[in-house]
C-alpha positions in Angstrom: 7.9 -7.1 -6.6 5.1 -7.1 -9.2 2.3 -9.4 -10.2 0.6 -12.0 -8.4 2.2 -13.8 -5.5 1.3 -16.2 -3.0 0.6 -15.4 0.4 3.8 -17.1 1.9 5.5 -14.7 -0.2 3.7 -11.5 0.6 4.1 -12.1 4.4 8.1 -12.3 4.3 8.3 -8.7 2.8 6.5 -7.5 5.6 9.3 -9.2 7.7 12.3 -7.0 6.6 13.9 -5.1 9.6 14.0 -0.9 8.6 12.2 -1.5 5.5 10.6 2.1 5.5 12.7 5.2 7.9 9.5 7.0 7.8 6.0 7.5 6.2 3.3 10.3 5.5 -0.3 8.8 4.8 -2.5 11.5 2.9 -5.5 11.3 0.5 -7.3 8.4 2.5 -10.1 6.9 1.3 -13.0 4.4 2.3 -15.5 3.1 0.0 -18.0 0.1 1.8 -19.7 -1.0 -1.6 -21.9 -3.7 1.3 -21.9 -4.4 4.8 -19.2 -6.7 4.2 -16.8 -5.4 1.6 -14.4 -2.6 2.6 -12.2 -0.7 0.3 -9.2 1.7 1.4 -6.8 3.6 -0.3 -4.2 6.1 0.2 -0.9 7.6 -0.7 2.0 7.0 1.1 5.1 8.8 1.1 8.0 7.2 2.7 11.9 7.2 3.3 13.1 4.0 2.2 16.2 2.5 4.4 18.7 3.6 1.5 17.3 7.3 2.5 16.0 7.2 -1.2 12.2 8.6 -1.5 9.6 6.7 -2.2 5.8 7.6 -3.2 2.7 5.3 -4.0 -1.1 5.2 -4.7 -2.5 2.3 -2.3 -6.0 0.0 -1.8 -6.8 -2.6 -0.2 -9.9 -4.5 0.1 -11.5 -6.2 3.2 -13.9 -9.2 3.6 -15.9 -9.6 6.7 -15.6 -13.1 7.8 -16.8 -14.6 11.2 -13.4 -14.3 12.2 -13.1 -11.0 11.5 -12.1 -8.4 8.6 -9.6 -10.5 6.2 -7.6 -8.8 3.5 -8.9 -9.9 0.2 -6.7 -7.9 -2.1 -4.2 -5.1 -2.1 -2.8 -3.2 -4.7 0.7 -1.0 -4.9 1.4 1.2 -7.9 4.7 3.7 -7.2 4.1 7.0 -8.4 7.5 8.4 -10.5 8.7 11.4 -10.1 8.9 14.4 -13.0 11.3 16.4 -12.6 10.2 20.1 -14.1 12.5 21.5 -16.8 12.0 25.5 -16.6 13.2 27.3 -19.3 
């Protein structure tokens, strides 16, 4: 899933029973540019439900609203694996 989706769309992913078997969050992140702007970001590294691994660089950025903290904007990029060739 890549691009620009509406939110209907985004929301239904997050729906899927066993999407992830497992994750590890590591290199975290928070940048607060203003009182009301948050920025996160992180890799995850997760077992898909297929048992296939999975890696990615994360962020996310918050507005404060008076209703609270909305998401404003997240970003996904997988990170591909290299496999070394010794020789």
């Amino acid at each position: 899933m890549h691009g620009v989706h509406p939110r209907e769309r985004i929301a239904a992913t997050a729906q899927m029973p066993n999407r992830w078997k497992g994750s590890r969050i590591s290199d975290r992140n928070l940048l607060q540019p203003a009182d009301d702007v948050a920025i996160i970001s992180y890799r995850a590294s997760v077992k898909r439900a297929d048992d296939m691994a999975y890696d990615a660089l994360i962020s996310s950025a918050y507005v404060r609203r008076a209703e609270g903290w909305k998401l404003a904007f997240h970003q996904h990029s997988p990170i591909e694996k290299v496999e070394s060739t010794a020789t």
